[in-house]
Backbone as CSV, one residue per row, in Angstrom:
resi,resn,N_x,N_y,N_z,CA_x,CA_y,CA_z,C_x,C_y,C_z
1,UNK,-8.103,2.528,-18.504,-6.916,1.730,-18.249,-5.697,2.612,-18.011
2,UNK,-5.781,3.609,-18.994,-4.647,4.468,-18.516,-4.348,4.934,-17.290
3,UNK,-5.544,5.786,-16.369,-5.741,6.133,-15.135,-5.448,5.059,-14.429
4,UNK,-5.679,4.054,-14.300,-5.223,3.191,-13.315,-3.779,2.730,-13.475
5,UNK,-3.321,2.428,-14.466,-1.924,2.506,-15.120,-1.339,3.503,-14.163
6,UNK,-1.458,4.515,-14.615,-0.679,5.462,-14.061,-0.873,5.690,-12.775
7,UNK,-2.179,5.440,-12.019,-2.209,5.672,-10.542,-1.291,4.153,-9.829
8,UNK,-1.304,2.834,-10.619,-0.603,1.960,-9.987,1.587,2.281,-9.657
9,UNK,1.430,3.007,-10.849,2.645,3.219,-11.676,3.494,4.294,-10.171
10,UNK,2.560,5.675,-10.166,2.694,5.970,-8.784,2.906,5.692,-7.800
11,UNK,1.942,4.239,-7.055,1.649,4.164,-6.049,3.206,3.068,-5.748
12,UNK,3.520,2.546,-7.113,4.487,1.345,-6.895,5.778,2.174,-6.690
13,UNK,6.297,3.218,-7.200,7.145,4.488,-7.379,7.466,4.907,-5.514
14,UNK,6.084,4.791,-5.181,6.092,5.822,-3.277,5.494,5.048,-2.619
15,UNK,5.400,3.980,-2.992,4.959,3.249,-1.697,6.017,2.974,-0.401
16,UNK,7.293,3.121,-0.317,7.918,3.113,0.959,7.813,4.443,1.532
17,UNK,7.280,5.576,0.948,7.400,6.871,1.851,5.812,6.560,2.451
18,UNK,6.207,7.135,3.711,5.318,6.763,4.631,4.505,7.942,4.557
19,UNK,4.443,9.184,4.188,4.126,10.335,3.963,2.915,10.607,2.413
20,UNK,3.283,8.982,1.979,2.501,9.335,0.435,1.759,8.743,1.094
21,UNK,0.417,9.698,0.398,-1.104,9.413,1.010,-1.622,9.931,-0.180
22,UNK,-3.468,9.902,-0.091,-4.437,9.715,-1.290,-3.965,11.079,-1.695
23,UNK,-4.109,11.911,-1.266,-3.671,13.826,-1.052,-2.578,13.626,-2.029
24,UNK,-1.597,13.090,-2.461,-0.149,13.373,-2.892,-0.602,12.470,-4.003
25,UNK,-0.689,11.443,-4.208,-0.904,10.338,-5.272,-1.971,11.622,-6.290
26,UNK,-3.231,12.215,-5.838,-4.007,12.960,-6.633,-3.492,14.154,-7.020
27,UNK,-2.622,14.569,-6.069,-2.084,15.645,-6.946,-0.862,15.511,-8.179
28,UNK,-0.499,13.989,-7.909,0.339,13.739,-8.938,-0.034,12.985,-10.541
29,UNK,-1.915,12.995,-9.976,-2.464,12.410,-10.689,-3.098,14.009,-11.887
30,UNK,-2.850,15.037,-11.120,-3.261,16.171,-11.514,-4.522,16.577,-11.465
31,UNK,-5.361,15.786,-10.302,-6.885,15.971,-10.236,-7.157,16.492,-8.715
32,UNK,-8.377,17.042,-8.657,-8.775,17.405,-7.319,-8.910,15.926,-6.425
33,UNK,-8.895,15.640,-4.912,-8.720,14.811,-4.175,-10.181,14.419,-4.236
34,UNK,-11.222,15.040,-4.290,-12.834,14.502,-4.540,-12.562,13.538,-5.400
35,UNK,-12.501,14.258,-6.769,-12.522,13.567,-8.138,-12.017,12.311,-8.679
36,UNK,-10.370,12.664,-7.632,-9.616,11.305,-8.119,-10.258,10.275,-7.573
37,UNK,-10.860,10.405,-5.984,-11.505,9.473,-4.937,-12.844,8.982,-5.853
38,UNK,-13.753,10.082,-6.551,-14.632,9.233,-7.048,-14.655,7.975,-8.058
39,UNK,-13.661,8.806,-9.296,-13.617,8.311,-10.133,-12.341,6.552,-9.898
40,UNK,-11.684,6.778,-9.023,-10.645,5.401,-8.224,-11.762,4.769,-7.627
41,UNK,-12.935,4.791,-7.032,-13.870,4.035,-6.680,-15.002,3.648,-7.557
42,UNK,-15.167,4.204,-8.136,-16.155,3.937,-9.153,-15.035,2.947,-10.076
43,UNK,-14.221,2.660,-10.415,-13.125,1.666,-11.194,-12.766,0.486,-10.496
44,UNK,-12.445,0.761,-9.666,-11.817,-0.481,-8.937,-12.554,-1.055,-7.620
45,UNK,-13.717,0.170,-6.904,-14.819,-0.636,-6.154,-13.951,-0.624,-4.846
46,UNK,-12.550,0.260,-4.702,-11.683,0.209,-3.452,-11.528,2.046,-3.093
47,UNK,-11.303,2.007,-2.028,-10.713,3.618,-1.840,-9.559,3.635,-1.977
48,UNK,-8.675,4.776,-3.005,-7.522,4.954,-2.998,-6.698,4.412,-1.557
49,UNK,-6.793,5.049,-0.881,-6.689,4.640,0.722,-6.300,2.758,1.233
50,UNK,-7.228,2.734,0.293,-7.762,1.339,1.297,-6.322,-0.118,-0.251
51,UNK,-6.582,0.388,-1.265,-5.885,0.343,-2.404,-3.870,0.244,-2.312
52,UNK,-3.643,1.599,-1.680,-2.393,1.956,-1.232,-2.052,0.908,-0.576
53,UNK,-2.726,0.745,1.237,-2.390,-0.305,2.134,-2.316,-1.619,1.224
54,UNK,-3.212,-2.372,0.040,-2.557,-3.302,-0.782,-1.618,-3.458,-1.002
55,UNK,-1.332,-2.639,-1.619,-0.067,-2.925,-2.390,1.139,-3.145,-1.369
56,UNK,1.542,-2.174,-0.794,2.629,-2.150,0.962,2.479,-3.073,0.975
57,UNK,1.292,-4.057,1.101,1.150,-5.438,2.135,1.819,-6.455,1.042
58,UNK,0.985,-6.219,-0.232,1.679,-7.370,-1.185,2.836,-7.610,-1.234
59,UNK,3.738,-5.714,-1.192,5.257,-5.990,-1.519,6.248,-6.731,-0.238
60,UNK,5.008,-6.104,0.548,5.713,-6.956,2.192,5.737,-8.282,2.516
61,UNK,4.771,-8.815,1.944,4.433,-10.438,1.324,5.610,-10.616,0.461
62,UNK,5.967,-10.137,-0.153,7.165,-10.740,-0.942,8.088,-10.329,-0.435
63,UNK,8.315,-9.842,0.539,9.738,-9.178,0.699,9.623,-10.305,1.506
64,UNK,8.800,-10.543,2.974,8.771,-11.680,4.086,8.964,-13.258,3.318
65,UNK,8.801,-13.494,2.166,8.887,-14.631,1.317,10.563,-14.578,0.876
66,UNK,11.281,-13.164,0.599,12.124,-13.628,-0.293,13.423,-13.103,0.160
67,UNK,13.595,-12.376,1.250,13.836,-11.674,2.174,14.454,-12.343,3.784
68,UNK,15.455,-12.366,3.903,15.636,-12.699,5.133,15.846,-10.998,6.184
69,UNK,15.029,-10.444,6.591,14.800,-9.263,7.271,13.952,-9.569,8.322
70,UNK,14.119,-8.309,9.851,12.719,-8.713,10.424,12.040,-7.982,9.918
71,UNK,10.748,-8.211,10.713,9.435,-7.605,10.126,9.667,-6.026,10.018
72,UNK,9.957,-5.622,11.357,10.058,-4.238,11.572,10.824,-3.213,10.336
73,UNK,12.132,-4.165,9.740,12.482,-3.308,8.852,11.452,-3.666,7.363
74,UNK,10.933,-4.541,7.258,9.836,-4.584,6.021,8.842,-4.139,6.436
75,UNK,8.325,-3.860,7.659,7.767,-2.727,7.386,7.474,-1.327,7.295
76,UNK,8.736,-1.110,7.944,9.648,0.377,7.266,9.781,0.774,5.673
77,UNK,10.146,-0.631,5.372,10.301,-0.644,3.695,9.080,-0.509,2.816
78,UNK,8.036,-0.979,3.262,6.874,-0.046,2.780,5.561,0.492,2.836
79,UNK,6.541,1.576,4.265,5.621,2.740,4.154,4.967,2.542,5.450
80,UNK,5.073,1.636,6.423,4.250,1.811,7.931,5.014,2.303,9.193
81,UNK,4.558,3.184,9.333,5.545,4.400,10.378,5.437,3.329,11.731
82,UNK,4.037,2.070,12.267,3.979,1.429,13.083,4.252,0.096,12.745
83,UNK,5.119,-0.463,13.523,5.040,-1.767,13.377,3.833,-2.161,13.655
84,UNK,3.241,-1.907,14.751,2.299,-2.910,15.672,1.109,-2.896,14.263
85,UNK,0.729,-1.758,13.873,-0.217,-1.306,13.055,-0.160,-2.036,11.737
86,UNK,1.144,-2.081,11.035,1.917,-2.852,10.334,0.988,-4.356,10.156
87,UNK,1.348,-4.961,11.522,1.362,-6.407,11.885,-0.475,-6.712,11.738
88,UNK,-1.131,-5.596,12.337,-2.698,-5.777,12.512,-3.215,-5.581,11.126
89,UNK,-2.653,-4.385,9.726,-3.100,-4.384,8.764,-2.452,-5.855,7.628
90,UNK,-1.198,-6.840,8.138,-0.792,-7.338,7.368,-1.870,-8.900,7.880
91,UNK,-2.438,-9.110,8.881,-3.039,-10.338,9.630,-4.601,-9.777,9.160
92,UNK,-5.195,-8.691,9.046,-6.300,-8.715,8.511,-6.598,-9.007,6.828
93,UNK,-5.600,-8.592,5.677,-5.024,-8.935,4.850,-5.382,-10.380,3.928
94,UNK,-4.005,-10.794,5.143,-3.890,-12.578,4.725,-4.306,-13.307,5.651
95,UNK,-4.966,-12.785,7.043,-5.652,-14.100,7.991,-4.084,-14.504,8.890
96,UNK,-3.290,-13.912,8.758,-2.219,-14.420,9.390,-1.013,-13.436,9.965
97,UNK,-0.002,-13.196,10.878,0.875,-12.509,11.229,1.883,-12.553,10.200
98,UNK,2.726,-11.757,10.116,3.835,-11.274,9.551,4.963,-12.670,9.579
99,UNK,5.059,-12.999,11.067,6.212,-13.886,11.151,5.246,-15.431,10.888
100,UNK,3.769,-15.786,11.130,3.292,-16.895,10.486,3.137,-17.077,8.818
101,UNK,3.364,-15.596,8.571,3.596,-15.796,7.187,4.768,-16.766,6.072
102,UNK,5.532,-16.429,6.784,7.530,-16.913,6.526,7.383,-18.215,6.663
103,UNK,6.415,-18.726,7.682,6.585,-20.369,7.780,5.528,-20.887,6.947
């Protein structure tokens, strides 16, 4: 519980830098990038990787809920250098676009 604690604790900390990736999260986790990857999959059944893009999307889900912004700057806000990319990881997600989300 702790490890995940603290890897969520991280990920919620850097999730708008677009630059934090599995590489940076493990070294802040103080483990080799193998290790952290095994032992984050063997726990949660997700790849760090795949884990990260969660969370971005969730907070982007709430930001598009609570938030009067366009998309483009929420998804600047956390952490997708592409919109377009943005829009395709937030519709695979929830089944829906960014701006069908809001309605």
């Amino acid at each position: 519980r702790k490890f995940l604690a603290r890897a969520e604790e991280i990920i919620n900390e850097a999730h708008a830098d677009p630059d934090f990736n599995v590489e940076k999260l493990s070294e802040m986790m103080a483990m080799s990038r193998s290790s952290f990857y095994r032992k984050f999959k063997d726990l949660t059944g997700l790849t760090a990787a795949d884990y990260i893009r969660k969370v971005r999307l969730k907070k982007a889900s709430s930001l598009l809920k609570h938030e009067q912004l366009p998309v483009n700057q929420i998804s600047e806000q956390v952490g997708f250098r592409s919109v377009a990319h943005f829009r395709k990881c937030f519709k695979d997600e929830f089944g829906r676009n960014p701006g069908g989300w809001v309605k």
